[in-house]
C-alpha positions as CSV (number, residue, x, y, z in Angstrom):
1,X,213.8,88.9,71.6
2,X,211.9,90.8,73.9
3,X,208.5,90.6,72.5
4,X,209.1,87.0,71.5
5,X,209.7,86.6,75.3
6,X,206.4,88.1,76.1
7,X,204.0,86.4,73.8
8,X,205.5,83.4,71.9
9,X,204.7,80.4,74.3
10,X,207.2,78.0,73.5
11,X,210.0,80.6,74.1
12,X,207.9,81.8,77.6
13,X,208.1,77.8,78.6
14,X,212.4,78.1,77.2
15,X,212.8,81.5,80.0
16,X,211.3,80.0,82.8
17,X,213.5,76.9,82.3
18,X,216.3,78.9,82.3
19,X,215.5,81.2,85.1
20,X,215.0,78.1,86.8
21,X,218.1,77.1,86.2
22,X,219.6,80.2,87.7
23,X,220.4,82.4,84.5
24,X,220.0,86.2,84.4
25,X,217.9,87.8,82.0
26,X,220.6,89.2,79.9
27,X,222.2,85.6,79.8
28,X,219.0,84.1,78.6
29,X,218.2,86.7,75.8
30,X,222.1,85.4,74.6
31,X,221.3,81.7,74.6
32,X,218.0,82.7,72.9
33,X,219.3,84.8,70.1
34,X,222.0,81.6,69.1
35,X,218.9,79.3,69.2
36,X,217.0,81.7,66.5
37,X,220.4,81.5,64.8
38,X,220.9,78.2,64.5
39,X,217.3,78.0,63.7
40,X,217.5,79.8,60.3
């Protein structure tokens, strides 16, 4: 997650969202891990 977080630009573009939206770092890396999951 982390090193999608870093260099994957549609997932940069999903963090700042959500840090925008007021969500820690931990919380985001949650929501981003049931998005992978639901994508497979």
């Amino acid at each position: 997650m982390i090193v999608r977080m870093q260099h994957h630009k549609p997932t940069k573009a999903y963090v700042a969202r959500r840090m925008a939206g007021g969500k820690t770092k931990s919380e985001i890396i949650r929501c981003l891990k049931r998005l992978l999951a639901r994508e497979l």
